[in-house]
N, C-alpha and C positions, 0 to 999 in steps of 0.2 A: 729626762732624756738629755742626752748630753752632744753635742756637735763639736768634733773637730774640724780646724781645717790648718794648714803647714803653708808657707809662705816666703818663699826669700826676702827678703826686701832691704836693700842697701840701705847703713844706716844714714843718715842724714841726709837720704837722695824723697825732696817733699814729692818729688812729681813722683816716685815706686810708691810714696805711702799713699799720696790718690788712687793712685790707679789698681790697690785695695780692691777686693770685692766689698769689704765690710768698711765702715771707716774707725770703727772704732770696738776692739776684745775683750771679751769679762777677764781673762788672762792673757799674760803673754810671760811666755815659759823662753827663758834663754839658757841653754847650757854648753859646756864647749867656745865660749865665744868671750873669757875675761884674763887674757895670757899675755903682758907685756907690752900693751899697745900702748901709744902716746894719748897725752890730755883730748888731742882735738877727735881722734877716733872714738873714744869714751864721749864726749861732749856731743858728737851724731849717734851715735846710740840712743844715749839718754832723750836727747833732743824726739828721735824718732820713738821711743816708750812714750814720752808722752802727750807725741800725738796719738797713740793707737792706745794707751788703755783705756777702757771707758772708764767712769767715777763709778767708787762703789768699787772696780775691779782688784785683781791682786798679778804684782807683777814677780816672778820665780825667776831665779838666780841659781843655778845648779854650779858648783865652784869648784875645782880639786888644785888647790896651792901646788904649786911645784917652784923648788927656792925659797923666796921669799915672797910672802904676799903685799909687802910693800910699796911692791913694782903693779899692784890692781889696788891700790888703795883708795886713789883719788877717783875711779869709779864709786867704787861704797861709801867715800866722801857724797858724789853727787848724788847718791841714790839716798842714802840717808835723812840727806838734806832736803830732797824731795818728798820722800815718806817718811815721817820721822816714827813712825808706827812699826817700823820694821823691825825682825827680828834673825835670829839664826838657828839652826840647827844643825847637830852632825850628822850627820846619814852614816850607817853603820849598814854594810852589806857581809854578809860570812860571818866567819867567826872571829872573835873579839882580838885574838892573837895576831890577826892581818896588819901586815907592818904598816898599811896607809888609811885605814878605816878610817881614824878620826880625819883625814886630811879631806874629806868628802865633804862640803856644807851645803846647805840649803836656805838661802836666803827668800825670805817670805818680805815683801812691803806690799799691805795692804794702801787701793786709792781712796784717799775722803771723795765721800761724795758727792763733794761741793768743788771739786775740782774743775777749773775751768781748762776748757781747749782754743 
């Protein structure tokens, strides 16, 4: 059986991550949210992912480039570096002919379970 639950929670604000019902998610699914931000907005992100996944967990990255993806790289930098387990894939929706298919990723970083918080 499986339990959702959806969440606002500003990133690097510690007192929204207490006040969590949970303290801590077997996943945490972001999508929509890696589009031109500066280093310090990426760095409360990250910062709040890891307080909130549990070890053992996997944290999802739902990605769709537009330009250049250089300008979210130094996010994937610290996400990498964090899980270096990680991986990518393309998400392909319709048919193969769609001019933006391949531009869809899915980054998968699985958490060691020896992760400390």
């Amino acid at each position: 059986m499986v339990f959702s639950q959806v969440h606002a929670c500003p990133w690097g604000d510690m007192v929204a991550v207490d006040e969590l019902p949970r303290k801590q998610y077997d996943v945490i699914l972001c999508c929509e949210v890696l589009y031109k931000q500066g280093e310090d907005v990426y760095e409360a992100l990250m910062q709040t992912i890891r307080k909130t996944v549990k070890p053992g967990g996997k944290v999802l990255i739902v990605y769709e480039y537009r330009g250049s993806m250089l300008e979210d790289q130094y996010m994937f930098d610290l996400l990498f570096d964090e899980y270096p387990e990680g991986r990518m894939e393309v998400l392909e929706e319709g048919d193969e002919d769609e001019e933006d298919a391949e531009r869809r990723l899915l980054y998968m970083f699985p958490v060691p379970d020896n992760t400390t918080k």
